[in-house]
C-alpha positions as CSV (number, residue, x, y, z in Angstrom):
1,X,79.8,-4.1,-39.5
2,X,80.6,-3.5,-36.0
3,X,81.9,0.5,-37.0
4,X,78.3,0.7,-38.8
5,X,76.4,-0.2,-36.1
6,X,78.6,1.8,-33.7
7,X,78.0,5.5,-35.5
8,X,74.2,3.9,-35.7
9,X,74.4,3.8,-31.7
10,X,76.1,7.3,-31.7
11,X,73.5,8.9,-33.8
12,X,70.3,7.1,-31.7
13,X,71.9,9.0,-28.8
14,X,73.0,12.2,-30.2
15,X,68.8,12.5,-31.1
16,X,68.0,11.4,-27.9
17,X,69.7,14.0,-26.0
18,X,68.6,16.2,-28.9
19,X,64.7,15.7,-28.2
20,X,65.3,15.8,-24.5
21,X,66.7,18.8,-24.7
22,X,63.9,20.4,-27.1
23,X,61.5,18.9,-24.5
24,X,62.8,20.6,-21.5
25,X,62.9,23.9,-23.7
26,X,59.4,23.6,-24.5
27,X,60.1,23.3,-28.3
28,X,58.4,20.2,-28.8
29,X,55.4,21.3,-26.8
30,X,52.9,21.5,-30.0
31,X,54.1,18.4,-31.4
32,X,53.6,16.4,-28.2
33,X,50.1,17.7,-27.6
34,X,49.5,16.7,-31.3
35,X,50.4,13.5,-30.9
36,X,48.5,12.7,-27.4
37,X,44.9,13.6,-29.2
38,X,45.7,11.4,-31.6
39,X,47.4,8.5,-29.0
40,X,44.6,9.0,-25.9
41,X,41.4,8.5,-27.5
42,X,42.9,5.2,-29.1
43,X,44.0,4.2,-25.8
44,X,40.3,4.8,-24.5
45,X,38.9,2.9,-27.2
46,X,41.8,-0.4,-26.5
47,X,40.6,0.1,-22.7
48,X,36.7,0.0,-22.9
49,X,37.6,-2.7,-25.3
50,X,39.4,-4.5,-22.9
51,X,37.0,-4.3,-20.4
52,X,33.9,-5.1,-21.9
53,X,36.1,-8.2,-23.1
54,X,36.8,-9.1,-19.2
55,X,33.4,-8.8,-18.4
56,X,32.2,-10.7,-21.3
57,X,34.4,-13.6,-20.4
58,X,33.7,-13.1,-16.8
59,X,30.0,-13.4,-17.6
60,X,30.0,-16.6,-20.2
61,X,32.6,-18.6,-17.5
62,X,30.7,-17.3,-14.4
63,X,27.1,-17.6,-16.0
64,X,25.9,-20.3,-13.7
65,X,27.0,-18.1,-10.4
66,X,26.0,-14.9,-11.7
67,X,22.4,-16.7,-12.4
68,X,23.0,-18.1,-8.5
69,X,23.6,-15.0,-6.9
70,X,20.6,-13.5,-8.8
71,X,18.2,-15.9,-7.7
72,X,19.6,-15.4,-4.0
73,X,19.0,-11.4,-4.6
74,X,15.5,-12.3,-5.5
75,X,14.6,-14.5,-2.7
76,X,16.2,-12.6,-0.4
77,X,14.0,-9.3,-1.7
78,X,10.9,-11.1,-1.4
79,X,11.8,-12.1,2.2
80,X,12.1,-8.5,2.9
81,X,8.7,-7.8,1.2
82,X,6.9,-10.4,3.3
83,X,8.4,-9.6,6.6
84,X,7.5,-5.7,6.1
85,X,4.1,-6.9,5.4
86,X,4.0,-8.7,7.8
87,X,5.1,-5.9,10.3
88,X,2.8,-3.5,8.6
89,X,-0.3,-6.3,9.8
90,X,1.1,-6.5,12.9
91,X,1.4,-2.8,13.6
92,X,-2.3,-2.4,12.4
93,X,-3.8,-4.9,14.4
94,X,-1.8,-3.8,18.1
95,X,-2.6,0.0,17.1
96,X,-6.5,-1.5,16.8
97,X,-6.1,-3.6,19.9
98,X,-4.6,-0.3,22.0
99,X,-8.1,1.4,21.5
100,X,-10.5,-1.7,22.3
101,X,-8.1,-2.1,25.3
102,X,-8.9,1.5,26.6
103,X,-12.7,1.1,25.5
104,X,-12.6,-1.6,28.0
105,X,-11.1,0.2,30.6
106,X,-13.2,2.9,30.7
107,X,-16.4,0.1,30.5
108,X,-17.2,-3.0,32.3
109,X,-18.1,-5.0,29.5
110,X,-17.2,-8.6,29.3
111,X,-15.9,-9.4,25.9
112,X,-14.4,-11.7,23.5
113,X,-11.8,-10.7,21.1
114,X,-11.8,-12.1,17.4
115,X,-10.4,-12.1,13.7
116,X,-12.4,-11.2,11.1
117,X,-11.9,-14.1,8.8
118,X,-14.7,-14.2,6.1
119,X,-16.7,-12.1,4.4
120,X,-20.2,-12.5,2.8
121,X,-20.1,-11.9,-0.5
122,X,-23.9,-11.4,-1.4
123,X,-24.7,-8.0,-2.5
124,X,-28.0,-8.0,-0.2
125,X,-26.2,-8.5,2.7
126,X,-23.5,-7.0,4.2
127,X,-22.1,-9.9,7.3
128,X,-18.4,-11.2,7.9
129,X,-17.2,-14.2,9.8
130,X,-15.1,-14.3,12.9
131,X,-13.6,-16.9,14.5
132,X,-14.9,-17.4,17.6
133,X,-18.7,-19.2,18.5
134,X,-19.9,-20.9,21.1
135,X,-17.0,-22.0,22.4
136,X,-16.8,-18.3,23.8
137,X,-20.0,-17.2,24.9
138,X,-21.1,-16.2,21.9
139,X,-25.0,-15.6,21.5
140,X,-27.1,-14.3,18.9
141,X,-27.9,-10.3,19.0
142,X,-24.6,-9.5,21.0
143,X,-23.3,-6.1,19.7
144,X,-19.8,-6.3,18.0
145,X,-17.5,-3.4,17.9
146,X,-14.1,-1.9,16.8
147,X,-11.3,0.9,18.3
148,X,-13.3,3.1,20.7
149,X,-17.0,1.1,21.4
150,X,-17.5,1.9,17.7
151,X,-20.7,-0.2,17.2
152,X,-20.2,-2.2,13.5
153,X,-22.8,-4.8,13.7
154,X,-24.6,-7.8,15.9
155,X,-23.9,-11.2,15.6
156,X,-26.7,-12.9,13.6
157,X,-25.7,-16.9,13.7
158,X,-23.8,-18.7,15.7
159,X,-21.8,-21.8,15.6
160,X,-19.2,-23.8,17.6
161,X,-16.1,-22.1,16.6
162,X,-17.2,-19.3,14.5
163,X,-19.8,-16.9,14.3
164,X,-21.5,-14.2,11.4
165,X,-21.8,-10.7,12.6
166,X,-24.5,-8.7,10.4
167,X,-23.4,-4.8,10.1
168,X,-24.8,-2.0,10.4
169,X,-25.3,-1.4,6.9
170,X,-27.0,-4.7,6.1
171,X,-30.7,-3.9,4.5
172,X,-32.1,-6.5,7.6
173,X,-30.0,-4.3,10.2
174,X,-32.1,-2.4,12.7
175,X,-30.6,-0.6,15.9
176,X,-32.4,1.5,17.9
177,X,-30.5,5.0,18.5
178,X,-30.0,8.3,20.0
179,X,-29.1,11.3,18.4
180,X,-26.8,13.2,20.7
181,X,-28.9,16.7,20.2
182,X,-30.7,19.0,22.2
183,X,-33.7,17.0,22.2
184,X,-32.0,13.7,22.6
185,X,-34.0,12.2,19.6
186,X,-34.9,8.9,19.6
187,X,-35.2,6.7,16.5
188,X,-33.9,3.1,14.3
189,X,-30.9,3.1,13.0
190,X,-31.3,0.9,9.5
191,X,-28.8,-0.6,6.8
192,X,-29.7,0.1,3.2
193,X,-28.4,-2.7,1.1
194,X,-24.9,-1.8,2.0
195,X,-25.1,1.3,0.1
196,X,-26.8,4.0,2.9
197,X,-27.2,3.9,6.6
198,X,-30.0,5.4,8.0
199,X,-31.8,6.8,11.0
200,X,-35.5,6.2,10.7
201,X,-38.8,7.7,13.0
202,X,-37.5,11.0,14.3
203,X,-40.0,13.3,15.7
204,X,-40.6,15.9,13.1
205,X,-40.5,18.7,15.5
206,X,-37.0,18.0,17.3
207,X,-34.1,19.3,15.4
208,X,-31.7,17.2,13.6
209,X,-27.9,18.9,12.3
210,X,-25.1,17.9,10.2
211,X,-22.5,16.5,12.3
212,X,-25.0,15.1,15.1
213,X,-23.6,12.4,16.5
214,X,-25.7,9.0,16.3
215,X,-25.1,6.4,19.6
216,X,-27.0,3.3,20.8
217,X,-30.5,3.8,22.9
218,X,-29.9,1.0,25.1
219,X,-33.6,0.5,25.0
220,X,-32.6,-3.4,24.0
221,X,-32.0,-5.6,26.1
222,X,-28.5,-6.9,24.3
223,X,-27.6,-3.4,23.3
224,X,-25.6,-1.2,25.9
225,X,-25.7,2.7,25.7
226,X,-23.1,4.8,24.4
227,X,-22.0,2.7,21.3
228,X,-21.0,5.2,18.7
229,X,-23.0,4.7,15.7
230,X,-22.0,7.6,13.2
231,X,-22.9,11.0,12.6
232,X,-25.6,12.8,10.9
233,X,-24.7,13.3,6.9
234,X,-27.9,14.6,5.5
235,X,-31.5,15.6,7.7
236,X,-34.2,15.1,5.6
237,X,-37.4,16.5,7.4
238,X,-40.3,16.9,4.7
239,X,-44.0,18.2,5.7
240,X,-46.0,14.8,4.2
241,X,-43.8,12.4,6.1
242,X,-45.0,11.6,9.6
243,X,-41.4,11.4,10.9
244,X,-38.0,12.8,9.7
245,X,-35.0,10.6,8.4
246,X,-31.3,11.2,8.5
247,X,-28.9,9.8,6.2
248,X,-25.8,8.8,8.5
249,X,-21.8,8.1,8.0
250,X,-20.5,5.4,9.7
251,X,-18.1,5.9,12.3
252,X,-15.6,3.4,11.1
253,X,-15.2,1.7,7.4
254,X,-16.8,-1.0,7.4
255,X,-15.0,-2.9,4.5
256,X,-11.6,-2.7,6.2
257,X,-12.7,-4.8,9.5
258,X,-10.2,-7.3,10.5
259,X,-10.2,-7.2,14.5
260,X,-13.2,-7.3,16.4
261,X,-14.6,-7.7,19.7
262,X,-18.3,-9.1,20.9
263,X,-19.7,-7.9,23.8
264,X,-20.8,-10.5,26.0
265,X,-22.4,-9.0,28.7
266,X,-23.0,-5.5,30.1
């Protein structure tokens, strides 16, 4: 038994150094490539097999913690969504407050600054809320405007801590106005529903262009001049009409209001 497995020893080896010598002669070249295209996609296979194990068994004994950190990710997402909003409010409202600032400079109006913190939801009328009153100075037909002295309404009720501000474009709106032309024209600026702003008793024989701009008379006693209004959209001057009309743009949106400042003197 022991001679057998001796000459079985001998022979292992004598193949051994057999193949290793084919190998470094290059003989066994075809066969080994053979054999690795059939051994190295099997091995791929046992390795994505392996790992989608691990990560199944990972997932069904860490299933509670993967759920955790999830519900971390999430919180911590909508963190990041409320503090960019957040500092894209803030950044809106200094930017706004920068231009009534220089306004004011440039003017020696006393004023109140305000939120806008309501709106009226009435299709006739077009009036927000802000949230300042009385308390403030704040008096019925005091001019209320936005960025540069644009002029977006007049406040129409007052109480002790807040206060409605109609706009230009309500239909009960009326404003009297210069146009900023050769002829200086005078007429009243009027709301129309919320849906048209216009400029009504022109002198028929002054001339009125597109692009004219539209500021406040000061011919009322709570109304300073200079208040940008708008511009002139459309000049509508017809020979049976005993004055002309102009259809105006306002100078600001009037939807998107959210700081505001009342004039409370000049």
């Amino acid at each position: 038994m022991l001679q057998f497995r001796g000459k079985n020893y001998i022979a292992l080896g004598f193949i051994l150094i057999l193949l290793v010598g084919l190998h470094y002669l290059g003989w066994l070249t075809f066969l080994e490539r053979s054999i690795q295209s059939v051994i190295i996609p099997i091995s791929g296979k046992i390795t994505h097999w392996r790992i989608f194990s691990q990560d199944s068994y990972d997932y069904y004994t860490n299933k509670q913690g993967i759920l955790d950190n999830y519900s971390k990710c999430m919180t911590k997402n909508q963190n990041l969504e409320v503090a960019n909003t957040t500092l894209t409010n803030l950044e809106q409202e200094n930017a706004e407050l920068r231009k009534q600032l220089n306004f004011f400079n440039r003017r020696e109006f006393t004023h109140v600054t305000a939120e806008v913190v309501g709106r009226n939801t009435d299709s006739l009328e077009k009036m927000i809320i802000i949230n300042i009153g009385e308390d403030k100075g704040v008096q019925i037909g005091q001019p209320v405007i936005v960025g540069d002295g644009l002029l977006v309404g007049t406040v129409a009720k007052t109480e002790p801590h807040i206060a409605m501000v109609r706009l230009i474009n309500d239909n009960q709106s009326k404003i009297g106005a210069t146009i900023l032309n050769r002829d200086n024209s005078l007429g009243v600026v009027e709301g129309g529903y919320g849906l048209s702003i216009r400029m009504n008793f022109i002198p028929r024989n002054e001339t009125v262009l597109i692009g004219d701009k539209i500021i406040t008379s000061g011919l009322e006693g709570t109304m300073p001049r200079g208040l940008l209004i708008g511009e002139v959209a459309v000049a509508e001057n017809e020979a049976y009409q005993p004055f002309q009309q102009a259809v105006l743009t306002s100078a600001t949106d009037l939807s998107k209001l959210f700081i505001v400042s009342v004039l409370t003197s000049h």
